[in-house]
C-alpha positions in Angstrom: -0.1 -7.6 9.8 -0.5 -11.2 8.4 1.9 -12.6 5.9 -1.4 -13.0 3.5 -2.2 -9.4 4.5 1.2 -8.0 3.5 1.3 -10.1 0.3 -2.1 -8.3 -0.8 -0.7 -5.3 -0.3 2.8 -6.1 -2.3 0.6 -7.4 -5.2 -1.7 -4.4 -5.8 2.0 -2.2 -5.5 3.5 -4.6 -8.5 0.5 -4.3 -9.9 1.0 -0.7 -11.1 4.6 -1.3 -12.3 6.3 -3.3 -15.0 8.7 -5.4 -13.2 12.3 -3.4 -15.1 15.2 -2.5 -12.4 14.5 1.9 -13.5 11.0 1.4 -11.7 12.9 0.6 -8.3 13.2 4.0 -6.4 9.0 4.4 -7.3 8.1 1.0 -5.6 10.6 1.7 -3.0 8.2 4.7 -2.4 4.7 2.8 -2.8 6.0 0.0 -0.3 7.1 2.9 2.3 3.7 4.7 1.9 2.1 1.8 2.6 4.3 0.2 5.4 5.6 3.2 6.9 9.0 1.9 6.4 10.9 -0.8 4.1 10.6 -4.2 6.3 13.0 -7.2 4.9 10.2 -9.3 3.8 9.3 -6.4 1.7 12.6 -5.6 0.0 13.3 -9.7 -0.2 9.5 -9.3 -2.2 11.1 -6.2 -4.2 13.8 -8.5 -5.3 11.9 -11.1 -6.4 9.5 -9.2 -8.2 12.2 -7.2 -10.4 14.5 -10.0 -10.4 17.9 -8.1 -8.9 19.3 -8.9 -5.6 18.3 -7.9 -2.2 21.9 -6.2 -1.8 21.0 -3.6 -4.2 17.9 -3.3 -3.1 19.1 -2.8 0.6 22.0 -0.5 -1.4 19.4 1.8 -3.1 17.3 2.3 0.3 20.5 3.1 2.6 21.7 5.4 0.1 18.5 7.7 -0.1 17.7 9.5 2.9 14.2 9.3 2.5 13.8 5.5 2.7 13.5 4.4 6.4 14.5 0.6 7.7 13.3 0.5 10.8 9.7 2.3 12.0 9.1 5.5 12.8 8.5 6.9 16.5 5.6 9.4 17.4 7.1 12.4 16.6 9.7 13.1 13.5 12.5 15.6 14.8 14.3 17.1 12.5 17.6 18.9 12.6 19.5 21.1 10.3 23.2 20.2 9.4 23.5 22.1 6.6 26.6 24.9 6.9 24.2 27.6 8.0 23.1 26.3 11.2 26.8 24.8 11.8 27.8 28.3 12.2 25.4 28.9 14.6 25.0 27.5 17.8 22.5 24.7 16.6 25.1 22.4 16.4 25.7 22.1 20.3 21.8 21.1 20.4 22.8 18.4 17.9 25.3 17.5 19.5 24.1 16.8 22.9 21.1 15.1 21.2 23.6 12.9 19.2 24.8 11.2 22.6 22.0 10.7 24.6 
């Protein structure tokens, strides 16, 4: 994707929100949708655009599960961790899967 590309994008996201700090999480979401993941240049836009720094930006999306940094793979695999499936033996699978 070109740089103009990925400002066009940014733009029509803005576009639909005032630019106050409360509307972060829901741009957060727009950029993902669109991206498929929160990329730099797009948070570094973010900040600019509501006028707060990047750290909080990148503070916001670590601390939400659902925000991803980096790209996806292929395939999504999902494992409980929740106390149920501790107690079970799930949690070898996890943890061999943890250290490959």
């Amino acid at each position: 994707m070109t740089e103009a590309e990925r400002k066009e994008k940014l733009n029509r996201i803005f576009s639909r929100f005032t630019g106050t700090k409360d509307k972060l999480i829901p741009i957060l979401e727009a950029a993902q949708d669109e991206f498929g993941y929160l990329p730099k240049e797009v948070m570094r836009a973010i900040s600019a655009f509501l006028k707060i720094p990047e750290s909080q930006i990148y503070g916001v999306a670590t601390f939400y599960a659902l925000f991803r940094l980096t790209p996806g793979g292929k395939k999504t695999v999902r494992v409980c961790r929740g106390t149920a499936c501790h107690v079970r033996v799930e949690h070898a699978f996890y943890r061999r899967w943890k250290s490959i």
